[in-house]
N, CA, C and O of each residue as an XYZ file, in Angstrom:
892
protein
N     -11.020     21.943     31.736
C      -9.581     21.711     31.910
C      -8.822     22.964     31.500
O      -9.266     23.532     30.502
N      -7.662     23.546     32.145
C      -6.925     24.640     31.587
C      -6.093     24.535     30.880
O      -5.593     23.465     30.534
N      -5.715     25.827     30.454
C      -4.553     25.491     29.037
C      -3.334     24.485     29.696
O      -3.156     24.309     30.901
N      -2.731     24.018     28.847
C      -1.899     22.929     28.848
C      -0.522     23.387     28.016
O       0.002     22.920     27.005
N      -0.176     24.476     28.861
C       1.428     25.248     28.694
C       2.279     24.603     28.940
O       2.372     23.597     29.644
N       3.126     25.276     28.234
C       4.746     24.065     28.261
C       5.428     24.190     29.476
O       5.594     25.235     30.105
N       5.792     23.131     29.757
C       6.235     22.439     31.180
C       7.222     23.067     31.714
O       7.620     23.781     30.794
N       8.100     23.328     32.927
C       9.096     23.603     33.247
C       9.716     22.536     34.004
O       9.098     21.567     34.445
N      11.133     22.774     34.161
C      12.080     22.148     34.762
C      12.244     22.484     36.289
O      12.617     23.622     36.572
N      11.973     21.508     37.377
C      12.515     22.559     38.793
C      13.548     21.467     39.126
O      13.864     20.559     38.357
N      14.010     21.651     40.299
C      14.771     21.266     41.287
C      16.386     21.981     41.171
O      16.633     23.095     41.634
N      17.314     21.197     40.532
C      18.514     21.708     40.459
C      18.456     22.055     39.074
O      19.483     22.649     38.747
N      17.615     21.905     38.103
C      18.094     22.515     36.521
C      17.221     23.527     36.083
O      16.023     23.551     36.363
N      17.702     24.212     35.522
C      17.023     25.641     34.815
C      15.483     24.953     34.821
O      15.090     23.797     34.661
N      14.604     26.616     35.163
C      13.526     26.694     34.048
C      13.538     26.699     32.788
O      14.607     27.102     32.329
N      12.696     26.382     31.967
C      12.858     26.467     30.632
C      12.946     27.396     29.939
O      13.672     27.299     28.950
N      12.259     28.602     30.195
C      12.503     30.186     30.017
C      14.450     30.485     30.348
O      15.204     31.135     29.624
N      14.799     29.777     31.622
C      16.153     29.746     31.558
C      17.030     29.626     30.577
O      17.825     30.255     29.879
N      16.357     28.046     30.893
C      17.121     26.786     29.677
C      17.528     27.339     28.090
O      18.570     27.038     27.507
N      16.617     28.078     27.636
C      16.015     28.593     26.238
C      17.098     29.746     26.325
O      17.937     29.620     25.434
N      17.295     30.759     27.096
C      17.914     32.217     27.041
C      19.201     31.824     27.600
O      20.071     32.691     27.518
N      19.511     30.778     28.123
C      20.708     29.858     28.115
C      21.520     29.450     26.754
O      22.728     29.586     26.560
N      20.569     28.932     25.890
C      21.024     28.366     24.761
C      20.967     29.702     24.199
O      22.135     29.919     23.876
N      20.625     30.207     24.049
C      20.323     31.042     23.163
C      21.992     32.060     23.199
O      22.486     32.449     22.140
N      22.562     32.313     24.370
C      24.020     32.822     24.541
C      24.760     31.777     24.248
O      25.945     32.007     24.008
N      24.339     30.552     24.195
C      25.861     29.431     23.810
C      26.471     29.269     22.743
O      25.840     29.044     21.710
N      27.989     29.356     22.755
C      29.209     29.272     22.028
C      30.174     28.732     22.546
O      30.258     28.410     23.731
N      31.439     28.503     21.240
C      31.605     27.510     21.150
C      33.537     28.027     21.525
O      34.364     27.170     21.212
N      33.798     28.668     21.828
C      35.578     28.940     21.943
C      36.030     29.256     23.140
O      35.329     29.309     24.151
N      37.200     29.476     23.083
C      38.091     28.589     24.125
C      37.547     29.648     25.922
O      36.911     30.700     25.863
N      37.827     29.254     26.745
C      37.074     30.003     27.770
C      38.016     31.557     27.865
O      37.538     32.606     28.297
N      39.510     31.378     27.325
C      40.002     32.601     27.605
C      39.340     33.770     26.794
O      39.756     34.919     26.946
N      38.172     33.446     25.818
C      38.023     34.713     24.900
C      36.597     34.994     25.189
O      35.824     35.755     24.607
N      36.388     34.120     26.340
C      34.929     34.701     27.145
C      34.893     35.603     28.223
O      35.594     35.840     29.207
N      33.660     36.110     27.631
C      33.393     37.044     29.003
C      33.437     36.737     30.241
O      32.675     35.876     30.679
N      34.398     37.424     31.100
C      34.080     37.082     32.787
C      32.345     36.365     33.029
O      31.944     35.253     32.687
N      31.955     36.946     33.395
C      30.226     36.969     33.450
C      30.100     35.195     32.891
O      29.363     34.378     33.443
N      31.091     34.854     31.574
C      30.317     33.904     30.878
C      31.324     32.682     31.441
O      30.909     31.603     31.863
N      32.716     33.074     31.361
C      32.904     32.269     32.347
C      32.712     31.829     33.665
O      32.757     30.627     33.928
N      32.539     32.538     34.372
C      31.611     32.072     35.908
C      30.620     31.098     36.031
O      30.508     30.330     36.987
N      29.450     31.175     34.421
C      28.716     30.445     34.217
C      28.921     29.064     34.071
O      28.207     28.120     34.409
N      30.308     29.109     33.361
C      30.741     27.552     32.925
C      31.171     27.021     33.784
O      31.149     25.790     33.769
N      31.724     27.700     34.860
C      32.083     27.387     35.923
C      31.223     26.619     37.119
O      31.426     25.583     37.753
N      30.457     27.344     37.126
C      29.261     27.521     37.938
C      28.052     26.105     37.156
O      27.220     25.506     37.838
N      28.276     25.867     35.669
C      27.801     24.772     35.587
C      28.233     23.091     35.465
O      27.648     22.009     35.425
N      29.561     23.580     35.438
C      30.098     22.355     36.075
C      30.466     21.775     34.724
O      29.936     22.255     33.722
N      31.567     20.513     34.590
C      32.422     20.028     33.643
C      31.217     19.218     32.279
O      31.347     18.989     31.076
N      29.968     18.976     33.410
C      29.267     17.866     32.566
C      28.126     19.045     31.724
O      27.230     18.424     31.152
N      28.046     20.152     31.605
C      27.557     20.767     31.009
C      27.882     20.828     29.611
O      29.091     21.011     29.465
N      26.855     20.688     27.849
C      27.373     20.885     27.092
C      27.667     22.321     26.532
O      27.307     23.415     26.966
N      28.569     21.934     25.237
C      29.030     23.588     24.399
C      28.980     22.942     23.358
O      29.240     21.747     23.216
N      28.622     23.745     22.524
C      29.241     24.035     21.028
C      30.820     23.846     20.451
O      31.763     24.621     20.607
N      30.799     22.922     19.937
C      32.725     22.606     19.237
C      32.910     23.778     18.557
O      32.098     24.469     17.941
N      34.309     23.939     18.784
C      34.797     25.432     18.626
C      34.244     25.428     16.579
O      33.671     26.385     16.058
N      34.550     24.390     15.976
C      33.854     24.888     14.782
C      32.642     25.134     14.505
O      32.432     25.397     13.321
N      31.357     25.143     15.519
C      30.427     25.264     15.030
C      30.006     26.516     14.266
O      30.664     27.549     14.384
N      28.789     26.444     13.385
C      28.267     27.898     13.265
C      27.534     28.519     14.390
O      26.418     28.192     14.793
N      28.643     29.874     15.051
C      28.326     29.868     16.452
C      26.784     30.880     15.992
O      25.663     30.462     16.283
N      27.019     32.305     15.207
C      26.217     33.186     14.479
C      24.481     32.621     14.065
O      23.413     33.146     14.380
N      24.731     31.457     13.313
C      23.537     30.556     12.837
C      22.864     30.569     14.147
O      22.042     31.377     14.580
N      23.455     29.342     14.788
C      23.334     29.210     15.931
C      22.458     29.894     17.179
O      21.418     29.551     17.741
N      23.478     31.158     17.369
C      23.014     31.776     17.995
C      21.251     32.296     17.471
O      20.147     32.243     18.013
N      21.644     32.664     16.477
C      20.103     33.153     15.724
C      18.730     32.113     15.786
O      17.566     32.433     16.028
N      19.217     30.937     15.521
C      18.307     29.778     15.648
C      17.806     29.555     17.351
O      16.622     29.415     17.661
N      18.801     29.554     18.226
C      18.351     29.783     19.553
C      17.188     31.099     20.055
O      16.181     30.926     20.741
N      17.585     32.148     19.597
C      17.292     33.202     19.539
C      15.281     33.071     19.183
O      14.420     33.406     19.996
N      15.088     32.654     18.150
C      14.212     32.533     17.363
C      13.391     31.422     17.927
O      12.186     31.444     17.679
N      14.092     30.026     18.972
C      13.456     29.271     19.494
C      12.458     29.772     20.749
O      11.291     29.409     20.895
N      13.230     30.733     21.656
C      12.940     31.640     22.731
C      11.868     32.469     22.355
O      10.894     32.677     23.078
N      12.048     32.989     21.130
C      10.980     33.865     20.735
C       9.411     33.318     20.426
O       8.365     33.852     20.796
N       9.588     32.013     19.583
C       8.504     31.149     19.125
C       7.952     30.737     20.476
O       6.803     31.059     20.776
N       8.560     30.181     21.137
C       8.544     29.631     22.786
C       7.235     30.749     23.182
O       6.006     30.691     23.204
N       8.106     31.597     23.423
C       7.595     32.573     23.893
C       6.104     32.850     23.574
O       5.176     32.819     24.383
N       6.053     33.074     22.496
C       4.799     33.300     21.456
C       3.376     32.390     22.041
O       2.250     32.633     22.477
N       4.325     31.099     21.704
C       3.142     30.055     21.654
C       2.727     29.753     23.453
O       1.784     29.040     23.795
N       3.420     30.284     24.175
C       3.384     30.304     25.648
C       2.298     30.996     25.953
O       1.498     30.465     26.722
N       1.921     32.790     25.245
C       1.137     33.265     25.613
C      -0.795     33.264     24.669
O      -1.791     33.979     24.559
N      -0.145     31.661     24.142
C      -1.732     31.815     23.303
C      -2.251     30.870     24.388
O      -1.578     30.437     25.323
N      -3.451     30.625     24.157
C      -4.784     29.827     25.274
C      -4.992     28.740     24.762
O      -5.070     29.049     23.572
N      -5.204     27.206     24.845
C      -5.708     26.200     23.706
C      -6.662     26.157     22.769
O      -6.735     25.278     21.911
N      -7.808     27.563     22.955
C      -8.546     27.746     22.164
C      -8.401     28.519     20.793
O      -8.994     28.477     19.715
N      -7.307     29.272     21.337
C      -6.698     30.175     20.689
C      -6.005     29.700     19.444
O      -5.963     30.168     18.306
N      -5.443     28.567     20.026
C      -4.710     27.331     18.927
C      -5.178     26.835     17.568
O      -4.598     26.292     16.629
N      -6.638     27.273     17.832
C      -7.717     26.728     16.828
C      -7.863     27.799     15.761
O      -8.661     27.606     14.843
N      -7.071     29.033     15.826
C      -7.561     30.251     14.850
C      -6.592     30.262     13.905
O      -5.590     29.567     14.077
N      -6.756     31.145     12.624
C      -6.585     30.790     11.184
C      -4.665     31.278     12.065
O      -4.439     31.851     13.131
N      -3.910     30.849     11.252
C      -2.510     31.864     11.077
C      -2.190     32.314      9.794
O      -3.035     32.437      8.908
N      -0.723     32.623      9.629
C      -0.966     33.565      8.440
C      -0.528     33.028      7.305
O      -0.288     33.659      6.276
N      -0.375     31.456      7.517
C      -0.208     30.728      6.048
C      -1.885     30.399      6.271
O      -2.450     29.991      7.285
N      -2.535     30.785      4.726
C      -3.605     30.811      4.249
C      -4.269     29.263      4.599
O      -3.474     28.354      4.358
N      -5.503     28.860      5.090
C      -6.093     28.021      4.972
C      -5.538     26.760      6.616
O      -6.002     25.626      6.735
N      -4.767     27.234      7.379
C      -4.032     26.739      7.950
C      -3.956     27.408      9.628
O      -3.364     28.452      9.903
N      -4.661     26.582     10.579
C      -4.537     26.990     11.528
C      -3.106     26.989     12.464
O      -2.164     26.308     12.058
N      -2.964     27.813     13.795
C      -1.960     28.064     14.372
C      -1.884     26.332     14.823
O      -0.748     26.372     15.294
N      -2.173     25.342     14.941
C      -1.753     24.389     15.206
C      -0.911     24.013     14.128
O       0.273     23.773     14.363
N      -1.237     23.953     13.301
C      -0.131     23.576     11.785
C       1.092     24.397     12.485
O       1.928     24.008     13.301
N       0.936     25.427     11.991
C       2.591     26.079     12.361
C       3.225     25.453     13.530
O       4.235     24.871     13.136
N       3.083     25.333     14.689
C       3.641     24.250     15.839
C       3.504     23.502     15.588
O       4.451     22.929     16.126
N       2.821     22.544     14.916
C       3.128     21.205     14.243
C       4.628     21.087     13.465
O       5.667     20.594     13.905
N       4.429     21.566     12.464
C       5.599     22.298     11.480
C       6.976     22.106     12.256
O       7.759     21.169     12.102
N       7.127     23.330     13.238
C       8.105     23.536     14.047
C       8.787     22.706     14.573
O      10.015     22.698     14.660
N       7.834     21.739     15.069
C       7.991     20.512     16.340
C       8.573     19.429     15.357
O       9.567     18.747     15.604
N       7.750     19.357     14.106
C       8.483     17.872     13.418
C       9.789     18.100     12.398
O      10.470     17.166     11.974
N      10.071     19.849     12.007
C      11.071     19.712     11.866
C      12.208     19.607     12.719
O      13.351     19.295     12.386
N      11.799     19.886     13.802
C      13.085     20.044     14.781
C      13.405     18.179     15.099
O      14.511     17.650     15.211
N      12.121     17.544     15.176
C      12.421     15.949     15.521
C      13.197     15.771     14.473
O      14.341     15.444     14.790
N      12.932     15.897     12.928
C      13.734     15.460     12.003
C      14.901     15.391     11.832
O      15.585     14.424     11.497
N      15.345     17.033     12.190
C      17.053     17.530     11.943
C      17.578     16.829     12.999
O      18.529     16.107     12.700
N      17.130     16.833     14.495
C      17.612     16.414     15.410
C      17.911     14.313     14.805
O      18.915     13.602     14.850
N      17.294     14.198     14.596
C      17.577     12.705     14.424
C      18.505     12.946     13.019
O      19.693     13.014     13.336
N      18.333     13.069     11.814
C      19.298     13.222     11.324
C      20.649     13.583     11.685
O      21.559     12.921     11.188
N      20.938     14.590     12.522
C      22.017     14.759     13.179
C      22.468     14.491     14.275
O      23.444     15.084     14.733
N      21.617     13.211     15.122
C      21.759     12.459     15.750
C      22.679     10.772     14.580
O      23.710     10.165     14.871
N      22.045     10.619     13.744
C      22.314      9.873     12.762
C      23.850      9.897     12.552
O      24.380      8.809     12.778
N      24.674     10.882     12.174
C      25.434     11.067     11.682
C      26.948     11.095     12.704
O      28.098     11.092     12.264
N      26.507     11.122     14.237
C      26.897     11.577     15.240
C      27.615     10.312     15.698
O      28.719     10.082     16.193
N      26.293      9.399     15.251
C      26.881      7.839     15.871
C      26.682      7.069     14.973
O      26.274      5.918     15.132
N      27.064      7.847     13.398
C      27.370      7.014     11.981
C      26.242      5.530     12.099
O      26.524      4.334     12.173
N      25.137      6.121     12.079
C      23.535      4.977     11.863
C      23.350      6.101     10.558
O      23.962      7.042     10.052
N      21.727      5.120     10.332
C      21.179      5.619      9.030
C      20.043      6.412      9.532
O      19.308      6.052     10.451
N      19.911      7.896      8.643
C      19.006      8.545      9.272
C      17.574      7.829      8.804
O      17.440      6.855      8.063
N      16.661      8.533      9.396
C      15.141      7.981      8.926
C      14.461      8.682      7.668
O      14.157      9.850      7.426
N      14.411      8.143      7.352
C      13.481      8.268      5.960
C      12.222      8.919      5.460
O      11.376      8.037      5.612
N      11.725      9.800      5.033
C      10.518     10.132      5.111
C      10.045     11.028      3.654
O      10.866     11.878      3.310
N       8.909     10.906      2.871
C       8.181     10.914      1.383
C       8.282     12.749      2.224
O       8.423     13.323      3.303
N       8.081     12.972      0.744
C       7.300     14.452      0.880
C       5.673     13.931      1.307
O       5.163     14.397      2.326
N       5.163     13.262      0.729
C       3.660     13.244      0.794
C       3.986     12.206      2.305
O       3.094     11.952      3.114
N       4.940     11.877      2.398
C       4.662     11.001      4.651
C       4.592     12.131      5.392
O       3.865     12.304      6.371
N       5.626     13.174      4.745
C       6.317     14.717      5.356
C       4.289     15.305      5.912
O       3.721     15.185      6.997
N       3.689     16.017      4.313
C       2.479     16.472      4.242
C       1.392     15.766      5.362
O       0.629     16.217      6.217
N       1.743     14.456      4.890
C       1.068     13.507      6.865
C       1.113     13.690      7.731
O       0.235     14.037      8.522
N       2.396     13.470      7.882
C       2.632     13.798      9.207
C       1.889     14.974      9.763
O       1.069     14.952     10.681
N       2.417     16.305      8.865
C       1.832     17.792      9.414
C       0.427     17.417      9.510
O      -0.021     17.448     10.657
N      -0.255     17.121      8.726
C      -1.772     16.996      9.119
C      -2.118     16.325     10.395
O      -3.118     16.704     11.006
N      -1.437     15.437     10.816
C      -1.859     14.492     11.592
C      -1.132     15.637     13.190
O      -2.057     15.964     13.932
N      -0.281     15.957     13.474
C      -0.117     16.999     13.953
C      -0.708     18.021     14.470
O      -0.483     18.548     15.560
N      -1.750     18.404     13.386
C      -2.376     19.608     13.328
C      -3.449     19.306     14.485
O      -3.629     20.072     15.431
N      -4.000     18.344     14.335
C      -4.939     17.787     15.102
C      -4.526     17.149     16.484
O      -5.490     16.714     17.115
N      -3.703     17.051     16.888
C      -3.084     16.824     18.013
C      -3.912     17.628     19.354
O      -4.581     18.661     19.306
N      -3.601     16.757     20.534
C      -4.315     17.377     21.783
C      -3.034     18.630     22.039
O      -1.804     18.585     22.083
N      -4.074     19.736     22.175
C      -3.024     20.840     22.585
C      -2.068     20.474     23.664
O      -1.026     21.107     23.491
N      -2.003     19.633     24.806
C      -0.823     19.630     25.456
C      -0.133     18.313     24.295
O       0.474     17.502     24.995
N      -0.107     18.150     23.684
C       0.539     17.533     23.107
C       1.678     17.622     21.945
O       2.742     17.051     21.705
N       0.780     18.777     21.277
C       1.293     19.439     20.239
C       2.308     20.694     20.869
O       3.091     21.351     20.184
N       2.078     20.854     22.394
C       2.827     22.120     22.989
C       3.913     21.517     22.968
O       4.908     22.015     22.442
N       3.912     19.862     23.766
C       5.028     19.440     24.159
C       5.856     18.549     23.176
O       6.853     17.913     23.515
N       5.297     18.580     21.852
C       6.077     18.085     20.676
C       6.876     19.692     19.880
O       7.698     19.671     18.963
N       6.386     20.804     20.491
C       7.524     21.750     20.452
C       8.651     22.007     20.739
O       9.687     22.373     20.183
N       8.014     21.565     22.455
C       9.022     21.573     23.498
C      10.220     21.016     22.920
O      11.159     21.410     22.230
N       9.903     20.153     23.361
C      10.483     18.882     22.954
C      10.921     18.505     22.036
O      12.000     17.987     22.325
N      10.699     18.433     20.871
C      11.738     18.387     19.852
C      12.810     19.434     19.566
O      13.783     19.275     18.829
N      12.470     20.584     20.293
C      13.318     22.066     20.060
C      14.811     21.947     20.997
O      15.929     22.408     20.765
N      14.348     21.212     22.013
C      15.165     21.058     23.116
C      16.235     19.790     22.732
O      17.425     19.649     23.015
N      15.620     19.226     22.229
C      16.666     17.433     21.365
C      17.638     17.932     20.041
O      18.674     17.435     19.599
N      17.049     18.830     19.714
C      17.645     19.601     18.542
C      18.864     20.265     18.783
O      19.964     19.986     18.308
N      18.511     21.337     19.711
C      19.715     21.829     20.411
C      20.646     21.268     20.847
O      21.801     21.596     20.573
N      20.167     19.797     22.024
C      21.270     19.149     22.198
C      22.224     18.364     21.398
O      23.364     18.037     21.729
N      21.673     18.135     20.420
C      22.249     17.168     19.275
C      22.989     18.245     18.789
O      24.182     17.993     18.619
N      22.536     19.623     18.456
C      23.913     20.487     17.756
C      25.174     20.319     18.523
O      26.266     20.057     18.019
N      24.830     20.560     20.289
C      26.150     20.938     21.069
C      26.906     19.126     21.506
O      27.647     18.718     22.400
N      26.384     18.643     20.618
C      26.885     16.847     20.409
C      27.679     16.851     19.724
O      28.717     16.212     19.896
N      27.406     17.661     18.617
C      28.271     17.777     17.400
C      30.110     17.869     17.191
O      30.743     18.907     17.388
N      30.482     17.081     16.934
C      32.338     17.587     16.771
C      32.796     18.279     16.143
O      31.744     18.666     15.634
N      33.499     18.830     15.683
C      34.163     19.901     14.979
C      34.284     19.427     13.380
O      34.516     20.347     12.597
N      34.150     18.071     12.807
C      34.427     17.387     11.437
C      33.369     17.579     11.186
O      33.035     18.126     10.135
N      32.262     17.043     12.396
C      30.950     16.790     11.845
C      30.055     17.579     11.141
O      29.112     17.214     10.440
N      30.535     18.959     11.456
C      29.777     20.449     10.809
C      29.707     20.194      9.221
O      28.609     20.170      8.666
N      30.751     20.030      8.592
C      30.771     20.165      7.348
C      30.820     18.681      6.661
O      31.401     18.336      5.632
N      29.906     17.807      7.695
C      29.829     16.742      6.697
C      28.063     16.389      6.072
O      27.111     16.751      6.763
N      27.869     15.754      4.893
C      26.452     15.996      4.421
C      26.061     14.371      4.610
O      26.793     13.381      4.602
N      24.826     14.482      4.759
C      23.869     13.230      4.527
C      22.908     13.621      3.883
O      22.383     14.731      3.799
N      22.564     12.113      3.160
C      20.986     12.094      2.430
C      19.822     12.008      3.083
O      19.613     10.927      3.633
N      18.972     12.870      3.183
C      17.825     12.829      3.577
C      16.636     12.808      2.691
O      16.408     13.834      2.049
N      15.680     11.579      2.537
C      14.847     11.960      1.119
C      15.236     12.228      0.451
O      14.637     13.145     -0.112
N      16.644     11.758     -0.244
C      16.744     12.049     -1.668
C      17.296     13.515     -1.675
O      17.470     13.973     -2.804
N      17.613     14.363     -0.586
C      18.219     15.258     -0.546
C      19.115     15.499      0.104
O      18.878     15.437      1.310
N      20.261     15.807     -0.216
C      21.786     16.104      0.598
C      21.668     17.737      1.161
O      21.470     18.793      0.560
N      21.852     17.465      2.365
C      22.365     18.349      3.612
C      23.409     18.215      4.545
O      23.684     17.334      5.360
N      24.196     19.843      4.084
C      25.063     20.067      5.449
C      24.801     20.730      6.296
O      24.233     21.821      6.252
N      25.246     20.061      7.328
C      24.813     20.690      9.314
C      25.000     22.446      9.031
O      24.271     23.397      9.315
N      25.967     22.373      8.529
C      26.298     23.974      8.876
C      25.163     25.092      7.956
O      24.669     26.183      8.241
N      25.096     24.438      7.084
C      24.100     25.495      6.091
C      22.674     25.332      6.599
O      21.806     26.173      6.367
N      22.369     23.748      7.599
C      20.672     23.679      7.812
C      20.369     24.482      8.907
O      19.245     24.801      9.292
N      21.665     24.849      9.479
C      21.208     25.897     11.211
C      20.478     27.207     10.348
O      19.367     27.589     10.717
N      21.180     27.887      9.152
C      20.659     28.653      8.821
C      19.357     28.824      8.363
O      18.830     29.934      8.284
N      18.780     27.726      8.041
C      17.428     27.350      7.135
C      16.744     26.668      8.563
O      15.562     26.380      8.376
N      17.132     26.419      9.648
C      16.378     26.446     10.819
C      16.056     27.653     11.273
O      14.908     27.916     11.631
N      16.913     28.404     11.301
C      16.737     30.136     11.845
C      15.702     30.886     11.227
O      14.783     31.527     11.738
N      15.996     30.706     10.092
C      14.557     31.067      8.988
C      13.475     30.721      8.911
O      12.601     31.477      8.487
N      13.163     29.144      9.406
C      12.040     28.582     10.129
C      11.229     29.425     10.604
O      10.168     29.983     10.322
N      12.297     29.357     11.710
C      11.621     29.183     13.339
C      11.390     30.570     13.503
O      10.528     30.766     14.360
N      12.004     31.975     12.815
C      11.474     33.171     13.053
C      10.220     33.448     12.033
O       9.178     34.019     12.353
N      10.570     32.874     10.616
C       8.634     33.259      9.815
C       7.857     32.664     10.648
O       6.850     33.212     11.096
N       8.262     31.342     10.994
C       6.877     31.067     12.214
C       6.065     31.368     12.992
O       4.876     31.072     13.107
N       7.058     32.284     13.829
C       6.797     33.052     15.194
C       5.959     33.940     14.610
O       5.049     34.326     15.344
N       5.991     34.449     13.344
C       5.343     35.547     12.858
C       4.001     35.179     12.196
O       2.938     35.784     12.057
N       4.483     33.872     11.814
C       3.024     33.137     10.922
C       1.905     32.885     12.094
O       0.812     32.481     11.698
N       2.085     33.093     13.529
C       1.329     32.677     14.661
C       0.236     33.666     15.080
O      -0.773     33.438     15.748
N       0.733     35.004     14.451
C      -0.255     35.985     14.307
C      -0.985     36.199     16.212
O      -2.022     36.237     16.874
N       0.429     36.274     16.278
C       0.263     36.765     18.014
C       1.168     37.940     18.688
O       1.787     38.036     19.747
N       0.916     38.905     17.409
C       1.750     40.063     18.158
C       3.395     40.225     17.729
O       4.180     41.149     17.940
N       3.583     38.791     16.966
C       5.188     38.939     16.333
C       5.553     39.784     15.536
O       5.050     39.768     14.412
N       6.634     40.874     15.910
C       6.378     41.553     14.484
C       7.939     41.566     13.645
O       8.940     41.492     14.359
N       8.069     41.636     12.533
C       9.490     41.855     11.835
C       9.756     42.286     12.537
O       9.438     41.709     13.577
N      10.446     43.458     12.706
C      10.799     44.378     13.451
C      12.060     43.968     14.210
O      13.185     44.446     14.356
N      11.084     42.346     14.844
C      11.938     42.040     16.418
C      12.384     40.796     15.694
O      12.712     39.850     16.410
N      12.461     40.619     14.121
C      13.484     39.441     13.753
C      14.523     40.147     13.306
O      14.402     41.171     12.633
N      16.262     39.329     13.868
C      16.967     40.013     13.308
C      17.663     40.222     12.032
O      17.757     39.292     11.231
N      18.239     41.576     11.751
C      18.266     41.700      9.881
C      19.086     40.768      9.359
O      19.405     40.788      8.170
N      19.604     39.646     10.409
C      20.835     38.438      9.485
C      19.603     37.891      9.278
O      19.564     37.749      8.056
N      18.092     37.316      9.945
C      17.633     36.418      9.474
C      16.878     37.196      8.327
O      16.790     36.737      7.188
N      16.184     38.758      8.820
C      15.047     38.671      7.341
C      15.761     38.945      6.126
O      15.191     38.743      5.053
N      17.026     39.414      6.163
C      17.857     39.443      4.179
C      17.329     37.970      3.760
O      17.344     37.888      2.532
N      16.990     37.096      4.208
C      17.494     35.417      3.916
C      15.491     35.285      3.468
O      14.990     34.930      2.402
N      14.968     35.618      4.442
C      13.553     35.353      4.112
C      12.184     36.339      3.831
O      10.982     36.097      3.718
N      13.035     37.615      3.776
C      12.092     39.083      3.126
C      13.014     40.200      3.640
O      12.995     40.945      4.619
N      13.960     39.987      2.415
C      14.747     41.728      2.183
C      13.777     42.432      1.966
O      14.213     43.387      2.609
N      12.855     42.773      1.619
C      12.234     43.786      1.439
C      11.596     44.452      2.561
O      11.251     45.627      2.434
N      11.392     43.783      3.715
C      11.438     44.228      4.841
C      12.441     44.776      6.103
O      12.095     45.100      7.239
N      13.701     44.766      5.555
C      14.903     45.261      6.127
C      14.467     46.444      6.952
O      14.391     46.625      8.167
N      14.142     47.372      5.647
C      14.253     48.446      6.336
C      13.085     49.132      7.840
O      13.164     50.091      8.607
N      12.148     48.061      7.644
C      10.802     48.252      8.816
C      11.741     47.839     10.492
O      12.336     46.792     10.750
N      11.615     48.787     11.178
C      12.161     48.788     12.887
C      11.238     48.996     13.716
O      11.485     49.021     14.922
């Protein structure tokens, strides 16, 4: 059977390579302070297309998109066998890290799905958390591709769901309080050590210096 790469979109909606470098330019203010080029787009995608509420963190944001495309990317050009080799958190194969990726993105996304349409988010132990990832790890490679996909893509949409109040409001999750606006940043930070923990050619270099001050200043200065 051949590798079992992440899916694309045809007919009338983006490829996903699109879709991804799509999000990855989206913001959130008024169309007069957009670029020609970017307005045409909005144009061109019609009223039912989403955006970002003018309060979002457009910067975060952008970076977290940025970093999704890149991981995307990454895990696009490994093989399913390939999936099976150590990465660069110790003891821990490249399936863990896309595991990782995929169930935090289900998480935040439902949490901030939660909050959107004032329900209770879902609940989950550190040691259900540690489960889960294991159970993950072991996943059929098209499975674990498309619990990337896929949760990365629900994530996104749930940000550009978001209203302008909703940014700066917190919920409990496990016993821990989070706000939307500060977790885009601690998603961004994710999703780029990841790309790098995949040990497929990622290098600092090509993360940008808003994200590595946050997760290895000491690497600033490497280009």
């Amino acid at each position: 059977m051949g590798d079992a790469r992440i899916p694309t979109v045809s007919g009338t909606h983006l490829s996903h390579d699109a879709l991804v470098a799509e999000q990855a330019e989206g913001s959130s203010y008024e169309l007069r302070s957009l670029a020609p080029d970017q307005i045409e787009l909005r144009n061109r995608l019609g009223a039912g297309a989403r955006y970002d509420s003018d309060r979002a963190p457009r910067e975060a944001l952008t970076l977290a998109r940025r970093g999704t495309a890149y991981f995307l990317r990454k895990l696009q050009e490994l093989s399913d066998a390939e999936l099976d080799d150590e990465s660069a958190i110790p003891g821990r194969s490249r399936r863990y890290v896309v595991a990782e990726v995929g169930y935090q993105a289900r998480w935040m996304a439902e949490a901030v799905e939660a909050v959107r349409v004032q329900s209770t988010a879902p609940q989950i132990s550190e040691a259900g958390h540690r489960a889960q990832l294991e159970r993950g790890e072991s996943l059929p490679s098209r499975a674990l591709r498309y619990l990337a996909w896929h949760a990365t893509t629900h994530l996104n949409v749930e940000w550009r769901d978001l209203g302008d109040d909703d940014w700066d409001r917190e919920i409990e999750v496990s016993g821990r309080t989070m706000n939307f606006r500060d977790s885009v940043w601690g998603r961004a930070e994710l999703i780029w050590q990841r790309a790098i923990d995949l040990r497929n050619g990622g290098l600092w270099r090509d993360v940008p210096p808003e994200v590595r001050t946050r997760i290895a200043p000491e690497l600033l200065h490497e280009r």
